[in-house]
N, C-alpha and C positions, 0 to 999 in steps of 0.2 A: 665531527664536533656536535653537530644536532642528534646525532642518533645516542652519543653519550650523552649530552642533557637530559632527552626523551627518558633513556633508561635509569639515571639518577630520581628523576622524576616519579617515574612509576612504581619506584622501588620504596623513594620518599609515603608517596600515599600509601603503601602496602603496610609500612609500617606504625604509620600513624593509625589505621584501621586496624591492625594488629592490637596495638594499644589498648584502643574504645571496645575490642573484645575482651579482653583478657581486665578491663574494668569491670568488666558486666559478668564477671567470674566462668569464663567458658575458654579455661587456659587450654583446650587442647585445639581446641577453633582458632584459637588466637595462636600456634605454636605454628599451626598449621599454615597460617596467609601469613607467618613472618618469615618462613620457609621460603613462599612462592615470591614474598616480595626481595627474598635476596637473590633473586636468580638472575636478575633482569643487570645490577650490581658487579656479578660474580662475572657475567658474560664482559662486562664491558672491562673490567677487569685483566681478563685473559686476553682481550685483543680480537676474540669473536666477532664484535658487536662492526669494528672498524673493518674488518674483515670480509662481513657480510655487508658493508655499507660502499667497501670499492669494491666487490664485484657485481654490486645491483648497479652501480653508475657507472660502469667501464665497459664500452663501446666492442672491446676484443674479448671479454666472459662472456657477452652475447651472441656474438660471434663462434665463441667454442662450443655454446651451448646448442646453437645451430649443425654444428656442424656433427656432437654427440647425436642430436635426431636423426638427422639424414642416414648416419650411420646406421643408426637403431632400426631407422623404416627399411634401409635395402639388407639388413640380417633378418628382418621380419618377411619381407617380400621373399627373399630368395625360399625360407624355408616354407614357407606357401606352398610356391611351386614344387619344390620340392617333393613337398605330401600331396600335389595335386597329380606329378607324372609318376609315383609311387601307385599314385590307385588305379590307373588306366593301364597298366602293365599286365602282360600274359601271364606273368608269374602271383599276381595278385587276384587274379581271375581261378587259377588252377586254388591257391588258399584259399580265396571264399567257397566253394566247391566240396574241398575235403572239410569246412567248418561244418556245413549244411551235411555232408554224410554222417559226419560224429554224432547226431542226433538222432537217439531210436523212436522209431515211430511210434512203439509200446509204451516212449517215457510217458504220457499223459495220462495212461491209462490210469483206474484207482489202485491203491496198494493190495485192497483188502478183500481185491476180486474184483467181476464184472458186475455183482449187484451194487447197484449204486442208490437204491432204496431200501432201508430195510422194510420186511416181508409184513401183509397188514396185520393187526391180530383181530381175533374172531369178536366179534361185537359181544360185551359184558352183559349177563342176563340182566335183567329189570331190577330183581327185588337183590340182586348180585352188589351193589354198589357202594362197598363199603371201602377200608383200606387197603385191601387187597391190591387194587388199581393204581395205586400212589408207586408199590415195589415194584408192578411186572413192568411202569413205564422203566424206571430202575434198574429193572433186571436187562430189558430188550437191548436198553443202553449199553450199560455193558457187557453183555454179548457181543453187540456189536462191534467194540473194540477190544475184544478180545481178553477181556479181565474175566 
């Protein structure tokens, strides 16, 4: 009975605040909170409202709700263990084994060969210093990958 007041209640102000919106010409704000204020309404309505109200006060839903964890912890527990005598096993020992083979020693090497510098170039004469220098950085570039 109080959980239906409550919700006639707050469904009452949503719409009154609805209202003082849709006065102040912002019909889609105000479409909006007379939406949320029918919810509270609609619940009580359908029988929700009482529904949630004797299992929050009924002594045996807390009791079921106890005993849904317990359940919950020992399917959690067991599968634990589960994955704990999974990893200590000889056959889990020979799998980690063949993971570590399947890795080539070569994989790190570079793609593009063993230089992993490219090669210097020859210091640009003195009075040399024009645009030229702007391309071969340019050119070295893409040489180097292969364009």
């Amino acid at each position: 009975m109080i959980a239906e007041t409550v919700c006639s209640a707050v469904s009452a102000a949503g719409l009154g605040i609805g209202v003082v919106t849709a006065y102040r010409r912002r019909f889609h704000a105000a479409a909006r909170i007379v939406a949320y204020s029918l919810v509270p309404v609609g619940l009580v309505m359908t029988g929700v409202v009482g529904w949630l109200a004797d299992t929050a006060f009924s002594p045996t839903a807390w009791a079921g709700f106890g005993v849904l964890g317990a359940a919950w912890l020992l399917f959690a527990g067991t599968r634990a263990v589960e994955r704990r005598r999974a990893g200590t096993g000889p056959e889990r020992k020979a799998a980690r084994g063949r993971r570590q083979e399947a890795v080539t020693p070569a994989g790190s090497a570079p793609a593009l060969g063993q230089e992993t510098r490219p090669a210097a170039r020859p210091a640009a004469a003195p009075g040399n210093s024009g645009s030229g220098d702007d391309f071969s950085d340019i050119e070295a570039i893409l040489k180097k990958h292969g364009i």
